[in-house]
N, CA, C and O atoms as CSV, one atom per row, in Angstrom:
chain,resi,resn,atom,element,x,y,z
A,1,UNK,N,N,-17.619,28.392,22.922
A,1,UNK,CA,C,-17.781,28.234,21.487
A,1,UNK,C,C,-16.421,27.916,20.872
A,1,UNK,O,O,-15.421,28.402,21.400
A,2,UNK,N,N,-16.293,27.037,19.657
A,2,UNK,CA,C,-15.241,26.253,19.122
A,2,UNK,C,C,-14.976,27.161,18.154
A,2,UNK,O,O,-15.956,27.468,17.476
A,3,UNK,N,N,-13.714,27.804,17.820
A,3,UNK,CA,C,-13.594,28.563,16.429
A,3,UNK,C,C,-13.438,27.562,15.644
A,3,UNK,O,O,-12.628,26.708,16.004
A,4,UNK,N,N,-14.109,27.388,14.447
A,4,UNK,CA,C,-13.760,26.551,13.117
A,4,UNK,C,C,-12.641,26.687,13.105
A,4,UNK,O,O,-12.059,27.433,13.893
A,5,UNK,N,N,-11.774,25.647,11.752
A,5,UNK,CA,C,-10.380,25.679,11.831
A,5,UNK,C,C,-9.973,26.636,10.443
A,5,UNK,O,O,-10.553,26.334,9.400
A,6,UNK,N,N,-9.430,27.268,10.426
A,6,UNK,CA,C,-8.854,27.633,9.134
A,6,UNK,C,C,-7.834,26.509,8.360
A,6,UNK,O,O,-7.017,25.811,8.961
A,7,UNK,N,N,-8.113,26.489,6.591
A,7,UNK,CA,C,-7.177,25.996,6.028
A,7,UNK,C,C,-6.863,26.360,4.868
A,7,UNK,O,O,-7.681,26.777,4.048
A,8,UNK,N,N,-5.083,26.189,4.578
A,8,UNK,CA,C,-4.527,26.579,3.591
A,8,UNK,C,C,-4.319,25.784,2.964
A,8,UNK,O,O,-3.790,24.803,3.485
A,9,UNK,N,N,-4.668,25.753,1.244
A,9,UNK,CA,C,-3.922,24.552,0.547
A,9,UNK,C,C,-3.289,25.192,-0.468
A,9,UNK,O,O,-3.764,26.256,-0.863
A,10,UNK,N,N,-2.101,24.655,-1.072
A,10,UNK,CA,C,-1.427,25.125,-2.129
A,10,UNK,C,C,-1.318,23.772,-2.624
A,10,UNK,O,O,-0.778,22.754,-2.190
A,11,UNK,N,N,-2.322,24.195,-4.179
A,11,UNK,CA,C,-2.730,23.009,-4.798
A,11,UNK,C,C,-2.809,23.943,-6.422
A,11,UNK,O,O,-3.155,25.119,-6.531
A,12,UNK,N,N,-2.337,22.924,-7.671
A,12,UNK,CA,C,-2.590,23.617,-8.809
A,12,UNK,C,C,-3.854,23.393,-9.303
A,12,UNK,O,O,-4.479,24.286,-9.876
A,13,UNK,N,N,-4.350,22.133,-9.113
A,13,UNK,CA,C,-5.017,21.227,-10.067
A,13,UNK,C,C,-6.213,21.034,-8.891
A,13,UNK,O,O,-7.308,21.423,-9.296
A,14,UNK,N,N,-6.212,20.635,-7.847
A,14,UNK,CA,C,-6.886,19.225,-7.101
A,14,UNK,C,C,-7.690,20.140,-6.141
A,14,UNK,O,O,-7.220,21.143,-5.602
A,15,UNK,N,N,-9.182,19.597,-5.962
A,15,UNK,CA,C,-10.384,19.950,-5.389
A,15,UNK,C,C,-10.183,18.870,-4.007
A,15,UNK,O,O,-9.669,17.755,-4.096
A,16,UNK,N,N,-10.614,19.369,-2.974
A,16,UNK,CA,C,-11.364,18.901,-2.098
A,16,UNK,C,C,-12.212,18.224,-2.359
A,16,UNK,O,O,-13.079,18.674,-3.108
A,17,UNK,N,N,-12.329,16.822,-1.845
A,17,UNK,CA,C,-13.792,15.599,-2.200
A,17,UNK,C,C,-14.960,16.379,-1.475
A,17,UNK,O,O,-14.644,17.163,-0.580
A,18,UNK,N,N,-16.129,16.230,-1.767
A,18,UNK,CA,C,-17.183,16.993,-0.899
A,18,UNK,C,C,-17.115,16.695,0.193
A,18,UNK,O,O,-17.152,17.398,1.203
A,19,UNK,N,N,-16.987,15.392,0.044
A,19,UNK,CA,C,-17.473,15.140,1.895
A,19,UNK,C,C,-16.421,15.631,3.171
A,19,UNK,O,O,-16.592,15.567,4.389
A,20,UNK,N,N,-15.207,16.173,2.328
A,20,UNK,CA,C,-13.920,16.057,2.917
A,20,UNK,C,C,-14.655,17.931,3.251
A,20,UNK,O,O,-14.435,18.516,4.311
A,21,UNK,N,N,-15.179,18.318,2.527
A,21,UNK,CA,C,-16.179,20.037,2.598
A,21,UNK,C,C,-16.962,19.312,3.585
A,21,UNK,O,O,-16.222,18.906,4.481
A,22,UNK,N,N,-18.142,19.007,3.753
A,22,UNK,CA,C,-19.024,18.572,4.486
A,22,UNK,C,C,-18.688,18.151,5.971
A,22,UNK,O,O,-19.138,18.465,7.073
A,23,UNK,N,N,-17.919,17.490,5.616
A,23,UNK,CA,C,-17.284,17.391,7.134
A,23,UNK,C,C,-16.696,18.296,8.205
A,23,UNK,O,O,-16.667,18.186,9.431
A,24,UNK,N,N,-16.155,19.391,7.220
A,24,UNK,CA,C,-15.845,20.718,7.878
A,24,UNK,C,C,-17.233,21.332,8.883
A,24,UNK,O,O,-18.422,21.016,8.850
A,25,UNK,N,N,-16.513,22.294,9.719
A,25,UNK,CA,C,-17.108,22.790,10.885
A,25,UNK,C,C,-17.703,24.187,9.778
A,25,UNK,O,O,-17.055,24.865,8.981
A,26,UNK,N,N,-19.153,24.234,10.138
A,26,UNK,CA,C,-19.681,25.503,9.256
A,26,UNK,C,C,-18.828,26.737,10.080
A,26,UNK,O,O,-18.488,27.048,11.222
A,27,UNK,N,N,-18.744,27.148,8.858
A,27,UNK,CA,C,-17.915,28.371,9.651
A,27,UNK,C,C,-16.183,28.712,8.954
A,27,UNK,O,O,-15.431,29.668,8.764
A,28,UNK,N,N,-16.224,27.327,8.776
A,28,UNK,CA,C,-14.133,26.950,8.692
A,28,UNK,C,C,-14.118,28.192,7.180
A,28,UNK,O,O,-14.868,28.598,6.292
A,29,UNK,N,N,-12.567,28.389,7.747
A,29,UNK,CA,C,-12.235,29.092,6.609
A,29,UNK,C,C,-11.228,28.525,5.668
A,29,UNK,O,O,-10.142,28.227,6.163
A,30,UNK,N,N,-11.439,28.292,4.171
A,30,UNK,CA,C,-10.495,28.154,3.292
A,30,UNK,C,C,-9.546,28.727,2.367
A,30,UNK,O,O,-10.265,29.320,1.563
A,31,UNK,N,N,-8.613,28.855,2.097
A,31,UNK,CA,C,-7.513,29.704,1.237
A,31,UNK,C,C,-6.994,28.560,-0.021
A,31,UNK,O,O,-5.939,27.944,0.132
A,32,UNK,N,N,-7.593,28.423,-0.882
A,32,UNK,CA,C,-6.819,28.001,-1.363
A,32,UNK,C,C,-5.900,28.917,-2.459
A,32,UNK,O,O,-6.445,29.878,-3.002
A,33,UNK,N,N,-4.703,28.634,-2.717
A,33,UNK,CA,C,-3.799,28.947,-3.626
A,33,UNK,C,C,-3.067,27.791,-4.580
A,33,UNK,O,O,-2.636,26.675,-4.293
A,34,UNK,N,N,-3.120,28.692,-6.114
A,34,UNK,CA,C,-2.830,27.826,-7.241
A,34,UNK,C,C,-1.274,28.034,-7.672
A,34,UNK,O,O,-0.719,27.396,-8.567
A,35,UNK,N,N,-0.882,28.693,-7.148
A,35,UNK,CA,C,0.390,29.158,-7.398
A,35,UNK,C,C,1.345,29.740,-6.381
A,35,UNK,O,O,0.965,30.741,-5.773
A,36,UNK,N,N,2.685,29.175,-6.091
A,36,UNK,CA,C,3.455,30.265,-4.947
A,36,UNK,C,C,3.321,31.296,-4.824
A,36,UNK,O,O,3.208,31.859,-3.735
A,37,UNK,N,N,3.288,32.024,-6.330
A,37,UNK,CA,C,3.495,33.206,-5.985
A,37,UNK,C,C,2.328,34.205,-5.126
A,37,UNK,O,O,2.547,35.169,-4.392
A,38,UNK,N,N,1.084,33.602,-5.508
A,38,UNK,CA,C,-0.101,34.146,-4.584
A,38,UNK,C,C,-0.073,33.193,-3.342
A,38,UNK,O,O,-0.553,33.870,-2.432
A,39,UNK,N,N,0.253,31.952,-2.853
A,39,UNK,CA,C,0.529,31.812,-1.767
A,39,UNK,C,C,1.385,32.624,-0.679
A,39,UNK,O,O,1.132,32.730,0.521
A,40,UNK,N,N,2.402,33.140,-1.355
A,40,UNK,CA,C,3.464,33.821,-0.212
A,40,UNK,C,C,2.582,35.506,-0.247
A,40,UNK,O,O,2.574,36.176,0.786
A,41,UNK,N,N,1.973,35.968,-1.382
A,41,UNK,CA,C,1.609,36.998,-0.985
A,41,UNK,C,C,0.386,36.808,-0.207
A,41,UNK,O,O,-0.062,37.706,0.506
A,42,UNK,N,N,-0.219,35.551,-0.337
A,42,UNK,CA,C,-1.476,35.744,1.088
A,42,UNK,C,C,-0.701,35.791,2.397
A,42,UNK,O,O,-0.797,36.653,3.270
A,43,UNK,N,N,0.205,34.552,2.382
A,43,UNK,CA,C,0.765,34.780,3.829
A,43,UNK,C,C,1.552,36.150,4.144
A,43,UNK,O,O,1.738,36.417,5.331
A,44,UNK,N,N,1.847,36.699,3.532
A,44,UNK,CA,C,2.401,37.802,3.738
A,44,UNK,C,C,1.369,39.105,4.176
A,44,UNK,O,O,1.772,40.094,4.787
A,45,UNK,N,N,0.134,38.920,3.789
A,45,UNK,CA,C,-0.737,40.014,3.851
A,45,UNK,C,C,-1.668,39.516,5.241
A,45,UNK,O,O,-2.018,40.393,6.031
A,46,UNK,N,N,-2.116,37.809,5.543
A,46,UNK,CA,C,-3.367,37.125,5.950
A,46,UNK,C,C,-2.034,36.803,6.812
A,46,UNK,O,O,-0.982,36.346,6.364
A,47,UNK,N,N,-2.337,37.166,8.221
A,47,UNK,CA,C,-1.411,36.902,9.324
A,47,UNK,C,C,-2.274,36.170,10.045
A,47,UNK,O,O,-1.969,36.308,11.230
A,48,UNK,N,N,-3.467,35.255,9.887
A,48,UNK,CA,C,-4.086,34.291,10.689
A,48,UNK,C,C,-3.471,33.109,11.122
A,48,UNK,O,O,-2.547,32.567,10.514
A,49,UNK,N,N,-3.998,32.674,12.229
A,49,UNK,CA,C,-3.237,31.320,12.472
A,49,UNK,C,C,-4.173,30.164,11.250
A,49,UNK,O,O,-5.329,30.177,10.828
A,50,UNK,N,N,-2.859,29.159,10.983
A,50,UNK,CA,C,-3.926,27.847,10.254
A,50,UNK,C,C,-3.759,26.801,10.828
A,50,UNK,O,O,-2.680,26.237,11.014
A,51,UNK,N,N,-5.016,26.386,11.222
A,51,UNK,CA,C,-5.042,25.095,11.511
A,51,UNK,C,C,-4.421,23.949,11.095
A,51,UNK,O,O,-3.799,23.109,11.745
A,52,UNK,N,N,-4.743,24.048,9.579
A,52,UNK,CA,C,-3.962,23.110,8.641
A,52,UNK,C,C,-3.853,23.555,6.960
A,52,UNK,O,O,-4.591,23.927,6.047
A,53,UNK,N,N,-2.395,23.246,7.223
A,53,UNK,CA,C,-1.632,23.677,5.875
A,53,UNK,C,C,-1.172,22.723,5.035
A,53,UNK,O,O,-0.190,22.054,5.357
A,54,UNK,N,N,-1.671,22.576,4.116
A,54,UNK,CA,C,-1.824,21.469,2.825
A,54,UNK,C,C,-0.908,21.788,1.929
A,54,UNK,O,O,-1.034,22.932,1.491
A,55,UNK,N,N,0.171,21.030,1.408
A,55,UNK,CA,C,1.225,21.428,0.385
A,55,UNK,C,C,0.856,20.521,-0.784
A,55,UNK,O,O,0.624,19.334,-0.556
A,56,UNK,N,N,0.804,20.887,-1.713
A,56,UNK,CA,C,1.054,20.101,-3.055
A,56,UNK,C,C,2.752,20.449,-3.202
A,56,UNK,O,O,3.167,21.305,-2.421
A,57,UNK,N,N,3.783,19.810,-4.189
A,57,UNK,CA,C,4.574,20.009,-4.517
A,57,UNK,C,C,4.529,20.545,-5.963
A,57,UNK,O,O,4.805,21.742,-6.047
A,58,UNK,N,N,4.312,20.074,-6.829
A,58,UNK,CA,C,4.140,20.528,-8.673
A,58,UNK,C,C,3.205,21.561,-8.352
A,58,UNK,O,O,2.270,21.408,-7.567
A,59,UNK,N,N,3.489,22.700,-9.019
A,59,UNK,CA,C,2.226,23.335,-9.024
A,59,UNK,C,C,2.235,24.198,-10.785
A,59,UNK,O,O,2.019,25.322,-11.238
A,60,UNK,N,N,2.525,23.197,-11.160
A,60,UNK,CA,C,2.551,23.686,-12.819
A,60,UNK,C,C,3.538,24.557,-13.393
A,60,UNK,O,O,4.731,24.523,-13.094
A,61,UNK,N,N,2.887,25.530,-14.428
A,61,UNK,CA,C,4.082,26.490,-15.123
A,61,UNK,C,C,3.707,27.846,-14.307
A,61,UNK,O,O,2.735,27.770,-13.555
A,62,UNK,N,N,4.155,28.639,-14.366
A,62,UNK,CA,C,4.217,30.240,-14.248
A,62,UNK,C,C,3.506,30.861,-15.492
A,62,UNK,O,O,3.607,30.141,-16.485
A,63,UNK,N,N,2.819,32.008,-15.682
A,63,UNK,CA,C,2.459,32.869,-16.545
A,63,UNK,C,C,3.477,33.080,-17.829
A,63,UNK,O,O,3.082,33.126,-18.994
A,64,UNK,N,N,4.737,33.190,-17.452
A,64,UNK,CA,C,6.370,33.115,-17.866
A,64,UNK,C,C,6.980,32.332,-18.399
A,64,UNK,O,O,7.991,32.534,-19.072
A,65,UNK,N,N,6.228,30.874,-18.084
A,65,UNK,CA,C,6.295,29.392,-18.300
A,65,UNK,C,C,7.758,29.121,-17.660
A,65,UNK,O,O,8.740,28.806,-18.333
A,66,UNK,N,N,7.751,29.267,-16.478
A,66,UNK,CA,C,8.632,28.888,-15.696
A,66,UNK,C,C,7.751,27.471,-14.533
A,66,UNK,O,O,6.579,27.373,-14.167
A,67,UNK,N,N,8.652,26.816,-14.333
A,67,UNK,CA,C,8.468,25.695,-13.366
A,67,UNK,C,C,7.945,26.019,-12.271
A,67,UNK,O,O,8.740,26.650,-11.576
A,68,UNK,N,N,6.330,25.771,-11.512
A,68,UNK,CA,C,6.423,26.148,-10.188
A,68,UNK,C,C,6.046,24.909,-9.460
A,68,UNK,O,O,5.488,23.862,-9.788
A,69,UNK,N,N,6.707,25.551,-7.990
A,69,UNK,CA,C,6.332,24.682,-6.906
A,69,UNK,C,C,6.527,25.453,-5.665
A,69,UNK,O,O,6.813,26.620,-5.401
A,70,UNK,N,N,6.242,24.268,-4.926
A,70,UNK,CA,C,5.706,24.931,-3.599
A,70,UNK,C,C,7.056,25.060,-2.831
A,70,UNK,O,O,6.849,25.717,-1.811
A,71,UNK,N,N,8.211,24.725,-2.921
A,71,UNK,CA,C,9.521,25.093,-2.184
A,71,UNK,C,C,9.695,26.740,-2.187
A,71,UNK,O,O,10.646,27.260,-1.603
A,72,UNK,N,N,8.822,27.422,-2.807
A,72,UNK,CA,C,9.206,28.892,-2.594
A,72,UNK,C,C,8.695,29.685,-1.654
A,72,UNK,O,O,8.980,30.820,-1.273
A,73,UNK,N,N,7.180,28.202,-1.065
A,73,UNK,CA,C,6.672,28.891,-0.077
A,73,UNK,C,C,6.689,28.112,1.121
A,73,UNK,O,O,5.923,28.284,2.070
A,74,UNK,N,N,8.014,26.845,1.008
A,74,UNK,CA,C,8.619,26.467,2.000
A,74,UNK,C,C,9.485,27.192,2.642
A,74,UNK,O,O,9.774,27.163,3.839
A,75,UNK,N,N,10.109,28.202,1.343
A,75,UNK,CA,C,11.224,29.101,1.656
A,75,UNK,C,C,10.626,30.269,2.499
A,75,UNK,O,O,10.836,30.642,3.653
A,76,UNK,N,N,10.233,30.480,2.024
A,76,UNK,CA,C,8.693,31.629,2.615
A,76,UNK,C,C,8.530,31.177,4.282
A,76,UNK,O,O,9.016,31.977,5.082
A,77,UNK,N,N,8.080,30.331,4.666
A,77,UNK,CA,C,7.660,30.425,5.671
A,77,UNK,C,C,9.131,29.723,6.402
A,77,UNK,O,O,8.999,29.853,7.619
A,78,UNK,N,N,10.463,29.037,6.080
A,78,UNK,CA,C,11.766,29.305,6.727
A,78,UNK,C,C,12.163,31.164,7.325
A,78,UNK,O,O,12.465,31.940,8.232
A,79,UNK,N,N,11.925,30.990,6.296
A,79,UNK,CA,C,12.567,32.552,6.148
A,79,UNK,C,C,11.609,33.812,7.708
A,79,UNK,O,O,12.095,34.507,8.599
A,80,UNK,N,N,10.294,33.541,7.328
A,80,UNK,CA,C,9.475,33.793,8.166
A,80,UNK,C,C,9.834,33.369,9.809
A,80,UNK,O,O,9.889,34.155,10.755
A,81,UNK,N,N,10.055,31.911,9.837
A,81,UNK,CA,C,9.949,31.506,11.042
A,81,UNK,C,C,12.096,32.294,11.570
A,81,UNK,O,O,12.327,32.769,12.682
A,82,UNK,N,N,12.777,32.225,10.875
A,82,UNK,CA,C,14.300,32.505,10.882
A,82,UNK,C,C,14.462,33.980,11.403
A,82,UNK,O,O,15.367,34.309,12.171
A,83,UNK,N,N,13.504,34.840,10.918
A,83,UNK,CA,C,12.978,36.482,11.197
A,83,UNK,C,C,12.497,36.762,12.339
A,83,UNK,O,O,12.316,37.891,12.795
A,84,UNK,N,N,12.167,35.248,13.088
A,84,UNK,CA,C,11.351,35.908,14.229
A,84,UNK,C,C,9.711,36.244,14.426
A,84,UNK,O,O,9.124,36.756,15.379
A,85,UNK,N,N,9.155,35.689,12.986
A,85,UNK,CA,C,7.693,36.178,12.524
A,85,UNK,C,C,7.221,34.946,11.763
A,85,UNK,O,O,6.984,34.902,10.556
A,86,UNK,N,N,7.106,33.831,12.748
A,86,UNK,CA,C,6.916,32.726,12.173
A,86,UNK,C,C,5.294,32.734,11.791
A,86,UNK,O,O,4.657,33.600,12.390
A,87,UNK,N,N,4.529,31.883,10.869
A,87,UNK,CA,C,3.339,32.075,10.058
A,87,UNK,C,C,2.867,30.717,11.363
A,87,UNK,O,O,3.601,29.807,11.746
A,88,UNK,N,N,1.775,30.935,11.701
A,88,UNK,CA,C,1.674,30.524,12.715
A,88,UNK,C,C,0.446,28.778,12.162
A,88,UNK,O,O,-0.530,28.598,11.433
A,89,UNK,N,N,0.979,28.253,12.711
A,89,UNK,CA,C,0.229,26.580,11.614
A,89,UNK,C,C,0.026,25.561,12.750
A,89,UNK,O,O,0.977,25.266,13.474
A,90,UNK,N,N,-1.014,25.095,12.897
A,90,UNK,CA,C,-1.221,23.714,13.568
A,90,UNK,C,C,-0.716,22.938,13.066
A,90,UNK,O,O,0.376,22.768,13.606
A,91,UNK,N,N,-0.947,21.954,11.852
A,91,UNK,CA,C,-0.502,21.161,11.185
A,91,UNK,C,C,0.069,21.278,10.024
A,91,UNK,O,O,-0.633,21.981,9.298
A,92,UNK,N,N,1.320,20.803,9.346
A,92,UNK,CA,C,1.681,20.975,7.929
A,92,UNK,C,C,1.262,19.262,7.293
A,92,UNK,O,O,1.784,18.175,7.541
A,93,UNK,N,N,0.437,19.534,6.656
A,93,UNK,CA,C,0.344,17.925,5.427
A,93,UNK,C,C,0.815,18.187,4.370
A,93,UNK,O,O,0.622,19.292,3.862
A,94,UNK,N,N,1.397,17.432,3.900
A,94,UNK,CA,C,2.144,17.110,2.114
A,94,UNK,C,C,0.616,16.125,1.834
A,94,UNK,O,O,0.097,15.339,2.626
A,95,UNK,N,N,0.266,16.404,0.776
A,95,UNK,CA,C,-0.557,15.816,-0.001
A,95,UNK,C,C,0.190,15.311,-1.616
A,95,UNK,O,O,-0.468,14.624,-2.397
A,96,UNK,N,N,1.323,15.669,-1.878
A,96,UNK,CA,C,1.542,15.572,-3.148
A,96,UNK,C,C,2.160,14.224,-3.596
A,96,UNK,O,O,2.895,13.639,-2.800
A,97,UNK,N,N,1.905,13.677,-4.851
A,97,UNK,CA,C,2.304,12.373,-5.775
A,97,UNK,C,C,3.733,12.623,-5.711
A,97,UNK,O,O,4.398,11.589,-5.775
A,98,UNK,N,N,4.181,13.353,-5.638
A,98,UNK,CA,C,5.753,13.393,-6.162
A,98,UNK,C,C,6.324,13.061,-4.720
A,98,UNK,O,O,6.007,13.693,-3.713
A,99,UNK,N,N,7.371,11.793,-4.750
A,99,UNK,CA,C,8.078,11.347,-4.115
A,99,UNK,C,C,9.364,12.106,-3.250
A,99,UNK,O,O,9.569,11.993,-2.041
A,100,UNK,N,N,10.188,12.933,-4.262
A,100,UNK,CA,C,11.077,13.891,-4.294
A,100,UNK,C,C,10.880,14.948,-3.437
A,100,UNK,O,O,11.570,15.397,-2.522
A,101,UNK,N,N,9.277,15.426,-4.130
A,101,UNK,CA,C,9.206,16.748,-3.691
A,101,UNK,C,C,8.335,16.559,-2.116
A,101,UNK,O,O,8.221,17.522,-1.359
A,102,UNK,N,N,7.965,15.672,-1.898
A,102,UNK,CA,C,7.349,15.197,-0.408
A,102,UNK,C,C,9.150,15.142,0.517
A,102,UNK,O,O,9.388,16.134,1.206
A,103,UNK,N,N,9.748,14.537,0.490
A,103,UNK,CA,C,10.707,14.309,0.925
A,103,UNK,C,C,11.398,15.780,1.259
A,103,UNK,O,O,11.748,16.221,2.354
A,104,UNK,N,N,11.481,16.434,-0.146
A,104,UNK,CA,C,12.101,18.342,0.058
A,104,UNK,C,C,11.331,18.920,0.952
A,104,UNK,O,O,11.836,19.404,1.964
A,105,UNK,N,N,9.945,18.964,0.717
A,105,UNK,CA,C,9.075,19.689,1.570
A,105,UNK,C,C,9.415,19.301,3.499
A,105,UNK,O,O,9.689,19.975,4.492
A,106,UNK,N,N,9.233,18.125,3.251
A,106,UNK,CA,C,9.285,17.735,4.792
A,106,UNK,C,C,10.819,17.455,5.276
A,106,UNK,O,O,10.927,17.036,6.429
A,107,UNK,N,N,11.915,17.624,4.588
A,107,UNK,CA,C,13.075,18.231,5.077
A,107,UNK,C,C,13.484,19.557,5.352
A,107,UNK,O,O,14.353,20.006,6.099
A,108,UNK,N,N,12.614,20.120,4.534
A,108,UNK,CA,C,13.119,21.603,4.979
A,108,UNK,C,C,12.322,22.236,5.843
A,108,UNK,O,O,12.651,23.266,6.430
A,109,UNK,N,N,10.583,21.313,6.043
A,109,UNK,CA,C,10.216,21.776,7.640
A,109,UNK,C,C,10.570,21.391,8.437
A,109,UNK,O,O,9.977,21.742,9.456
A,110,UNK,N,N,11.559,20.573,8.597
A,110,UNK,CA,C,12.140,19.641,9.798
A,110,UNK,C,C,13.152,20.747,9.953
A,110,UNK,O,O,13.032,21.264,11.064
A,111,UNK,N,N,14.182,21.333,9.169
A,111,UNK,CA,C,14.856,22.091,9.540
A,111,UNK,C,C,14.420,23.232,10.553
A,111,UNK,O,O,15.299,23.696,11.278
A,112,UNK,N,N,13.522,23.569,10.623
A,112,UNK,CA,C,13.048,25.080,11.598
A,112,UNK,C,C,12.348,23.612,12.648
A,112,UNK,O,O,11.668,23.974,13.608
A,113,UNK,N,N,12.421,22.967,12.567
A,113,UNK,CA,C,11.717,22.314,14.057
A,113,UNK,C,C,10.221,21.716,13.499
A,113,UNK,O,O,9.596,21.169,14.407
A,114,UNK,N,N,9.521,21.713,12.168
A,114,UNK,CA,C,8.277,21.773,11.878
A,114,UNK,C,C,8.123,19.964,11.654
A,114,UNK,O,O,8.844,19.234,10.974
A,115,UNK,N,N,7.161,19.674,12.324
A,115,UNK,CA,C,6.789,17.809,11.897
A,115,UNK,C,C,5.637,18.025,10.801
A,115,UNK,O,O,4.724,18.846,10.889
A,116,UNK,N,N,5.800,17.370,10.038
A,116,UNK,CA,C,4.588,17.168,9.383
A,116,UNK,C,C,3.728,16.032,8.893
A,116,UNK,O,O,3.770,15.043,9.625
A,117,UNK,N,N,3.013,15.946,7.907
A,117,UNK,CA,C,1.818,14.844,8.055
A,117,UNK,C,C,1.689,14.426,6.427
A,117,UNK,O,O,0.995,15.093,5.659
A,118,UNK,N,N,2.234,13.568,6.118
A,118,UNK,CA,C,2.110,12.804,4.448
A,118,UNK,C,C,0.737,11.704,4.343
A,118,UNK,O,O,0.306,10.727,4.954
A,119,UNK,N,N,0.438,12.397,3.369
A,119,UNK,CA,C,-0.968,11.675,2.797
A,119,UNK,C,C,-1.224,11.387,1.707
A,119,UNK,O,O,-1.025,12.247,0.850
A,120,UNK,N,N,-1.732,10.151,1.325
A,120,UNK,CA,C,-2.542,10.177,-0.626
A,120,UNK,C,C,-3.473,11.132,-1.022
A,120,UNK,O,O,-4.557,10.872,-0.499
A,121,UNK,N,N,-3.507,11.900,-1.563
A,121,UNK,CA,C,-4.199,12.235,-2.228
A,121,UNK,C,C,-5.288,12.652,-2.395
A,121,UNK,O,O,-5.995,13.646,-2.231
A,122,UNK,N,N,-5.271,11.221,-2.928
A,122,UNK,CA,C,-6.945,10.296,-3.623
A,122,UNK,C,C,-7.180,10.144,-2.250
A,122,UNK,O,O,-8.391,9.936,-2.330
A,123,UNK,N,N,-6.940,10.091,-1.059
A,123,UNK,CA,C,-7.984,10.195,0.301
A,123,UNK,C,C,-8.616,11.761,0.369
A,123,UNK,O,O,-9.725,11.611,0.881
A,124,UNK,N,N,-8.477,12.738,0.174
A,124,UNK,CA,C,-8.755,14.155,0.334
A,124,UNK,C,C,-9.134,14.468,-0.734
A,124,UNK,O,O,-10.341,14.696,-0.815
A,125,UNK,N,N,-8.407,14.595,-1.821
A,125,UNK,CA,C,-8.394,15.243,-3.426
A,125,UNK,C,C,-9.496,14.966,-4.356
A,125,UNK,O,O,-10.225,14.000,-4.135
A,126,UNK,N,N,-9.695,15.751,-5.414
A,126,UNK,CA,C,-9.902,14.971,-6.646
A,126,UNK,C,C,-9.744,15.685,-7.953
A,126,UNK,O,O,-10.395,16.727,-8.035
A,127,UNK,N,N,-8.723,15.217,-9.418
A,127,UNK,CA,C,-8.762,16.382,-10.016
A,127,UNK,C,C,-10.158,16.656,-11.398
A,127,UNK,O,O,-10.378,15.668,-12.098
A,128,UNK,N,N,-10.741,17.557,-11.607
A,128,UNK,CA,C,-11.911,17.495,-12.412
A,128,UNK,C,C,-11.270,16.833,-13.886
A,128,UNK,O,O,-10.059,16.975,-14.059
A,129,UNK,N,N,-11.894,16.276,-14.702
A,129,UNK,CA,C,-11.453,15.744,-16.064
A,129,UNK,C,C,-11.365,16.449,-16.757
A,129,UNK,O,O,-10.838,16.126,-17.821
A,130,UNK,N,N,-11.760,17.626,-16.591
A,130,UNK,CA,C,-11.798,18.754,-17.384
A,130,UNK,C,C,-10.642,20.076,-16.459
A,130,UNK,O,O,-10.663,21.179,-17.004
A,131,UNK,N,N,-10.198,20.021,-15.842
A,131,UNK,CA,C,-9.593,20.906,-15.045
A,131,UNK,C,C,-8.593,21.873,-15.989
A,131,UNK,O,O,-8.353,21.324,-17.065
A,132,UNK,N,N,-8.211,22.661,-15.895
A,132,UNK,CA,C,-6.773,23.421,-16.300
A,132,UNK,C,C,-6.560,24.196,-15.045
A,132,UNK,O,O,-7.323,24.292,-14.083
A,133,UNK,N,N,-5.634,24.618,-15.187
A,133,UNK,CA,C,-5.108,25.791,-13.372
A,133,UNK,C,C,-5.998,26.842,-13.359
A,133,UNK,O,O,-6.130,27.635,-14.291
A,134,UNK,N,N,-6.823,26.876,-11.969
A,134,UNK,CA,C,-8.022,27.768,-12.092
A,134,UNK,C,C,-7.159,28.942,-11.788
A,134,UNK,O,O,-5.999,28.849,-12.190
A,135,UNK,N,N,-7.544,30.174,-11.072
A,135,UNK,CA,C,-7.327,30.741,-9.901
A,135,UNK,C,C,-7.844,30.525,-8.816
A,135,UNK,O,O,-8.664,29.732,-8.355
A,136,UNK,N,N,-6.989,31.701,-8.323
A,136,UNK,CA,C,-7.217,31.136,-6.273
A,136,UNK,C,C,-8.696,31.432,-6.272
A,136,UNK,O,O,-9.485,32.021,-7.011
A,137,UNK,N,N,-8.744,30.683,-4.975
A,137,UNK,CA,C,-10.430,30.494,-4.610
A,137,UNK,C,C,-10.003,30.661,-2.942
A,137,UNK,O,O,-9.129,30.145,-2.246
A,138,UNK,N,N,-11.229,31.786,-2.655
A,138,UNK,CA,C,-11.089,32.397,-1.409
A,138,UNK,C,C,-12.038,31.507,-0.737
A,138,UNK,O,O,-12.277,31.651,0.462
């Protein structure tokens, strides 16, 4: 028997296309997170392996209205893998529009040894017309 794959996305805004759901193995597990700061505390608590780990870069304001993004949970899982207690990932994909922050992301997984996988978007994504930053969705 095949274990489904687990996946993580750290995304503010952007849904999974259905079929991109549908296509999944019944069973698969999803995490998504809208914000670093509940990203690093799942990984910190949810010691599962992931199949595949989905980065957005922007991930809006903070509660605080501070700037977020996902470099805190690039830092997060450096820091992790640097400790000796690396977060254990099949694949890392950048999904995000931002040029900059694709480039940061996948330099600073290159630093610990990590390859990763750049994609559009609009192949996976989609954001609702009506959207604002939900919360996480288990």
């Amino acid at each position: 028997m095949v274990n489904a794959p687990s996946i993580f996305v750290v995304d503010d805004l952007r849904h999974f296309k259905d079929e991109i759901l549908l296509s999944a193995d019944e069973g698969s597990y999803f995490r998504m997170c809208r914000t670093s700061q509940s990203a690093v505390e799942t990984l910190d608590k949810d010691r599962r392996h992931w199949d595949q780990f989905w980065f957005d870069h922007d991930l809006g304001m903070t509660p605080d209205g501070e700037v977020d993004d996902t470099m805190a949970v690039v830092d997060y899982l450096i820091f992790r893998e640097r400790q000796g207690d690396p977060v254990s990932v099949g694949n890392y994909i950048i999904h995000s529009s931002n040029p900059a922050g694709v480039k940061n992301i996948a330099l600073a997984l290159s630093s610990i040894g990590r390859d990763c996988v750049i994609v559009d978007p609009s192949n996976f994504f989609f954001v609702p017309e009506t959207e604002t930053p939900a919360s996480d969705i288990l």
